[in-house]
Structures are given as structure tokens and as C-alpha cells.
VOBA-1610 file (N, C-alpha, C; in pm, whole numbers, padded with zeros to 5 digits, always signed):
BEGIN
Unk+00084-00118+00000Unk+00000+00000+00000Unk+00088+00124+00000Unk+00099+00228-00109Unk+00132+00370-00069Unk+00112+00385+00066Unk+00212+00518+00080Unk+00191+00570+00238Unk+00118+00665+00194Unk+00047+00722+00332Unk-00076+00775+00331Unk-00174+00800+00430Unk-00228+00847+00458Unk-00376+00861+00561Unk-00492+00796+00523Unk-00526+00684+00553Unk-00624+00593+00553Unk-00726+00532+00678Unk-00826+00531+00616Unk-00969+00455+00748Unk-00919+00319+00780Unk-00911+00257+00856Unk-00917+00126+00844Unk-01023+00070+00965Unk-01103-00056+00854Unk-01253-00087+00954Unk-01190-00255+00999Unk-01279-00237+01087Unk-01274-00374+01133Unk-01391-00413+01203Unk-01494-00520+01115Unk-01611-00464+01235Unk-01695-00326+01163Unk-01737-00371+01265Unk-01866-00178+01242Unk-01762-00095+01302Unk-01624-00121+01364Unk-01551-00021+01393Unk-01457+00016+01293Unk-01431+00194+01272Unk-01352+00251+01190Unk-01251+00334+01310Unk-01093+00306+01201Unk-01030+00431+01283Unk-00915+00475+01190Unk-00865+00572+01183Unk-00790+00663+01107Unk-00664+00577+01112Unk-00598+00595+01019Unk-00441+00564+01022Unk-00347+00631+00930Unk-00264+00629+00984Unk-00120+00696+00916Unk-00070+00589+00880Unk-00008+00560+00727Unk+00085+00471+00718Unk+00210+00510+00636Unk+00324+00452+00673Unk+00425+00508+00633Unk+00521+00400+00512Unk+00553+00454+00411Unk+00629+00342+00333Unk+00742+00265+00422Unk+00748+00120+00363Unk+00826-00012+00395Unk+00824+00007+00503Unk+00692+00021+00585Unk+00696-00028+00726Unk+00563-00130+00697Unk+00522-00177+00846Unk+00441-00309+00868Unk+00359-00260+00988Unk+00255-00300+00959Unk+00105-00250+01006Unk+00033-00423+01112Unk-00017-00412+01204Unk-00147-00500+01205Unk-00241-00422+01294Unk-00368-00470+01249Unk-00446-00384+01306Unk-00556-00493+01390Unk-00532-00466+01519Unk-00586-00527+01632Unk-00720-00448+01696Unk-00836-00578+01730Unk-00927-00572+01843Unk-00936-00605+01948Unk-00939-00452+02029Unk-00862-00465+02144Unk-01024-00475+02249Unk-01012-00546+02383Unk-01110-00564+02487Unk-01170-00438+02476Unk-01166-00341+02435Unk-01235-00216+02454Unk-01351-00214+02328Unk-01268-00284+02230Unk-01366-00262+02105Unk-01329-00210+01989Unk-01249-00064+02055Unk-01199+00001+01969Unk-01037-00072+01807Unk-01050-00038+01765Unk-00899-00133+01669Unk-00802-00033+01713Unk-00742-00077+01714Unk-00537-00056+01758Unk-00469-00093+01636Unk-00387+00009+01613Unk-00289-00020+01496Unk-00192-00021+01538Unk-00112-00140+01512Unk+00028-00153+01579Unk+00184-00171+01489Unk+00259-00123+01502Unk+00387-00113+01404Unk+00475-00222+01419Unk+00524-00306+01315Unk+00584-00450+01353Unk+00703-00418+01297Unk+00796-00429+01361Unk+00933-00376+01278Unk+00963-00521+01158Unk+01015-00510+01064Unk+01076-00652+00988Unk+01140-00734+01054Unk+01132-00829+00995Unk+01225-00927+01040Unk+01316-01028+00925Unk+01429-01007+00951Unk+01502-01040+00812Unk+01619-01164+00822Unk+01601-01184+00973Unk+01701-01350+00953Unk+01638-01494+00916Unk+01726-01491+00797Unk+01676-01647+00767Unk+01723-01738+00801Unk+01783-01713+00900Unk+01857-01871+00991Unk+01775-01876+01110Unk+01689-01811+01163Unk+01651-01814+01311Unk+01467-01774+01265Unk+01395-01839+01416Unk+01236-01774+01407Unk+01209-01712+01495Unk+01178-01540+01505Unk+01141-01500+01605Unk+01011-01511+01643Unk+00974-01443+01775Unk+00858-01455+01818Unk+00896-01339+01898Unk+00758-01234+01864Unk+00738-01122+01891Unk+00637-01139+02033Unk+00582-01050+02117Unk+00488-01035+02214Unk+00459-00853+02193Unk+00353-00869+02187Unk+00251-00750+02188Unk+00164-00705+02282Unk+00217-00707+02372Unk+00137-00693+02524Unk+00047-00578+02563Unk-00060-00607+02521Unk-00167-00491+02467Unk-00250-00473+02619Unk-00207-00540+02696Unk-00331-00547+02857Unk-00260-00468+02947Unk-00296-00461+03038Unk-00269-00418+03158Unk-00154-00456+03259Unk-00133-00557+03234Unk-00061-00619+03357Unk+00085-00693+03300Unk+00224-00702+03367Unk+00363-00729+03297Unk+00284-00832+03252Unk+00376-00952+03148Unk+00371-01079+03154Unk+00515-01139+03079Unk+00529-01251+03064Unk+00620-01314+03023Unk+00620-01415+02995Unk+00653-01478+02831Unk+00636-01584+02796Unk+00739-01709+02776Unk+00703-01779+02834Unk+00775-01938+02904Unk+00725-02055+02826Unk+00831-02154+02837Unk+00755-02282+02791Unk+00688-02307+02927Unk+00547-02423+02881Unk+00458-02420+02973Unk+00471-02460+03094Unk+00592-02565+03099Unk+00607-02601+03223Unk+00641-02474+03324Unk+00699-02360+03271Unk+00809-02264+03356Unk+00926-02249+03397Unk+00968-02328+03328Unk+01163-02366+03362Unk+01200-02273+03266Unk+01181-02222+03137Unk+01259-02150+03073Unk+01161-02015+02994Unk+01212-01909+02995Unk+01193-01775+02925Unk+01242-01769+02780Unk+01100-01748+02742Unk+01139-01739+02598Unk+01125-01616+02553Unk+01051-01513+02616Unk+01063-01402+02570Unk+00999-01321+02702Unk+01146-01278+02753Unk+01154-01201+02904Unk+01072-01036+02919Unk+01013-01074+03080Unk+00887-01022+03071Unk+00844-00869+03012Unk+00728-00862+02919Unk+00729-00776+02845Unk+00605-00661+02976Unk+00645-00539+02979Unk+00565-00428+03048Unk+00396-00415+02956Unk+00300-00412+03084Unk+00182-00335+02984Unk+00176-00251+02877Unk+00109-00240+02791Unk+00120-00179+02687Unk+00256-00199+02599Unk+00380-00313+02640Unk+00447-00258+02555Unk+00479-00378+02467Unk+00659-00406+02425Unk+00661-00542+02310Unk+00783-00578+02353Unk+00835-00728+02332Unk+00966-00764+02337Unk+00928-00928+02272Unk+01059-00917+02262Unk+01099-01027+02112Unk+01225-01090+02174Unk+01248-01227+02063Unk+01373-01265+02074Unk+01395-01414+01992Unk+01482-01399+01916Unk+01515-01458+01780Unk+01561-01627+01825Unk+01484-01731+01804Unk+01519-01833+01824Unk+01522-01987+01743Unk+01617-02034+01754Unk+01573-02202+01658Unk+01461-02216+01627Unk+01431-02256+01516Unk+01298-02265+01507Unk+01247-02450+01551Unk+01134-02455+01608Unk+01074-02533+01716Unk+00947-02543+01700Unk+00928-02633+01773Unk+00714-02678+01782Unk+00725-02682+01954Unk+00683-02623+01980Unk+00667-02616+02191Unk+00581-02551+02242Unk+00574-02617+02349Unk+00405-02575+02407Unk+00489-02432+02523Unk+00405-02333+02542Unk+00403-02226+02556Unk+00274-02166+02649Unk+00290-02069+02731Unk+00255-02024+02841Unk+00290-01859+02899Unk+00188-01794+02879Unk+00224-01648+02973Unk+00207-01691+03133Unk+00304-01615+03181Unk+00285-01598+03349Unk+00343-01455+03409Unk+00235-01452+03469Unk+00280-01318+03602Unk+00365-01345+03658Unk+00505-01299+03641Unk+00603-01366+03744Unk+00606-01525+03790Unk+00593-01596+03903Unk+00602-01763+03903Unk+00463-01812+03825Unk+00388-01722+03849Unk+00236-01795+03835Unk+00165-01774+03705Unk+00156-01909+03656Unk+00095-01918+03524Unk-00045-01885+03501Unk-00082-01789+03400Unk-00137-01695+03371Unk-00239-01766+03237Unk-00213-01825+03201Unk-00280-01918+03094Unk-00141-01964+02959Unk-00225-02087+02958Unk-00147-02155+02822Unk-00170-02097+02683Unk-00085-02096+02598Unk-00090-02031+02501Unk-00089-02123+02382Unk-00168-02137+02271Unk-00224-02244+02145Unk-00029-02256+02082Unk-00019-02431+02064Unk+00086-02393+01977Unk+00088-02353+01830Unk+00268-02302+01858Unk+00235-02219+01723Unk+00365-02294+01686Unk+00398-02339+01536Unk+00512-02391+01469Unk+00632-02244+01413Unk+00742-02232+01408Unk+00788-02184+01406Unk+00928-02222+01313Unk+00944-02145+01170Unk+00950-02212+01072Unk+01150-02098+01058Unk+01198-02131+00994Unk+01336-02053+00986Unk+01284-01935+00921Unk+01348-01791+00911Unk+01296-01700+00879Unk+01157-01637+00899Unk+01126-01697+00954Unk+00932-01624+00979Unk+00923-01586+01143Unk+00854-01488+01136Unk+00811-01433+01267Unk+00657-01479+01299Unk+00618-01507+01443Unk+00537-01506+01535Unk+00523-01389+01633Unk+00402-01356+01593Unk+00359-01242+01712Unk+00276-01278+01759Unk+00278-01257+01956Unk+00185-01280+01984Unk+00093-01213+02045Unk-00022-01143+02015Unk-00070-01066+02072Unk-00148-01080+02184Unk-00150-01011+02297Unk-00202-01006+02403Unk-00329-00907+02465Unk-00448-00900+02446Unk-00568-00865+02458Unk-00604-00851+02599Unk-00722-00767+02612Unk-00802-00813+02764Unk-00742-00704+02867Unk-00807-00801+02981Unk-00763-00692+03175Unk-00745-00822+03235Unk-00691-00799+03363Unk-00727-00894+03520Unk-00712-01009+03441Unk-00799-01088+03501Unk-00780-01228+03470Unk-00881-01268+03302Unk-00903-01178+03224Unk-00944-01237+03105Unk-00863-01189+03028Unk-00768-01276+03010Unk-00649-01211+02887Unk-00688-01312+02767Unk-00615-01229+02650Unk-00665-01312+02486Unk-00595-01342+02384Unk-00464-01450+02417Unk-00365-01411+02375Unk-00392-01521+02234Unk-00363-01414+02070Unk-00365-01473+01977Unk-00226-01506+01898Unk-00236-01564+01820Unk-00051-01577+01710Unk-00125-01499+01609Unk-00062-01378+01578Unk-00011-01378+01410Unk+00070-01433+01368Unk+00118-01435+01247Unk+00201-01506+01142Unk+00209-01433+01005Unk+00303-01328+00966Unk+00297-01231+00851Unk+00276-01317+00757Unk+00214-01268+00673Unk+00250-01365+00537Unk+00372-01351+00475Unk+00441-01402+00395Unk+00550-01455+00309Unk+00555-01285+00314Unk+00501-01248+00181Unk+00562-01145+00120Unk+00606-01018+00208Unk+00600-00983+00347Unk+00585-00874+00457Unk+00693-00964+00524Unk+00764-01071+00483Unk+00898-01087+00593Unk+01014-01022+00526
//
């Protein structure tokens, strides 16, 4: 898409956006209702798969394999994002508040060169955590 000032709907909901050339867009429904447009930086190694976190709620979290022995992507602040570039793998996966697991998270396969984001929705105890997966041509 040209850059530009554009509507973008989702839903019976509309909201304005700015977009800027060779950058990366997704546009999220957030517990409020309202859509959120969020900026995904590229991702350009083809030896490794990252996995992004989009921590769109309220409260820290941090994502672990499910048991909790290991951090896979160290804990990200409300509202904000953190990442981190790894082998690519099939593993079961889990946000937690500090020790305490917070809910399991759907697996996601994780392929060399491709990114996983995972976005994080909701308040308190109803969080909504989904995978994106860019398509091909946006890696």
C-alpha cells in the first residue's frame, strides 16, 4: 500500500491511520472494542524464528515454555513489546505473572525465517492471547 492517511474498519468499527512506506502495520481488536494499529518492525534473519509479544493489557507478563523452567521471551511491560530470535521449534508455551501461570498459550510452529507475534488482549484475569504469522511477502 502507498503511504498515506487511511480509514481502516474492522467490524462496524472505523479508525484513522497513518501509514508510512516499507513499514508493517497490524491492526488489532482490542477488549475495549476500539482497533489498535500496531507497528511491527521486519524481520530479516533467515537462519533463526522470532517470536514477537505484543502486550496490549494491563498487567507485565512473560512468555515461558509451559512447564516454567525456561523464558522465551523475558517479561514484556503493559502496553508494551519484546521479542527474541530463536531455533525454530514446535513447543508448548505459556504467559505468566512472574512464578504464576497466567494461561497456556495455542501452539504455534515456528518455521526458519518467519516471525510469530503474539498478541495479548483483555484486563485482570481475562487475557486473549492470539498468534499472528505475517504472510510470506511482509517478511
Amino acid at each position: 500500500m502507498p503511504q498515506g492517511d487511511y480509514t481502516a474498519k474492522l467490524g462496524s468499527q472505523s479508525v484513522p491511520v497513518k501509514l508510512a512506506s516499507d513499514h508493517y502495520y497490524t491492526l488489532v481488536n482490542n477488549a475495549s472494542g476500539k482497533p489498535q494499529l500496531v507497528e511491527e518492525p521486519p524481520f530479516k534473519n533467515k537462519q533463526k524464528s522470532l517470536v514477537r509479544v505484543q502486550n496490549l493489557s494491563d498487567k507485565s507478563l512473560t512468555l515461558k515454555t509451559a512447564d516454567g523452567k525456561t523464558e522465551v521471551v523475558n517479561t514484556v511491560a503493559a502496553k508494551g513489546t519484546g521479542e527474541r530470535e530463536i531455533n525454530p521449534v514446535k513447543v508448548s508455551l505459556a504467559l505468566y505473572d512472574g512464578d504464576k501461570k497466567v494461561t497456556d498459550v495455542k501452539p504455534v510452529a515456528l518455521e526458519r525465517g518467519e516471525a510469530a507475534v503474539l498478541y495479548i488482549t483483555g484486563s485482570g484475569s481475562s487475557l486473549s492471547p492470539v498468534w499472528v504469522k505475517p504472510p510470506v511477502a511482509t517478511r
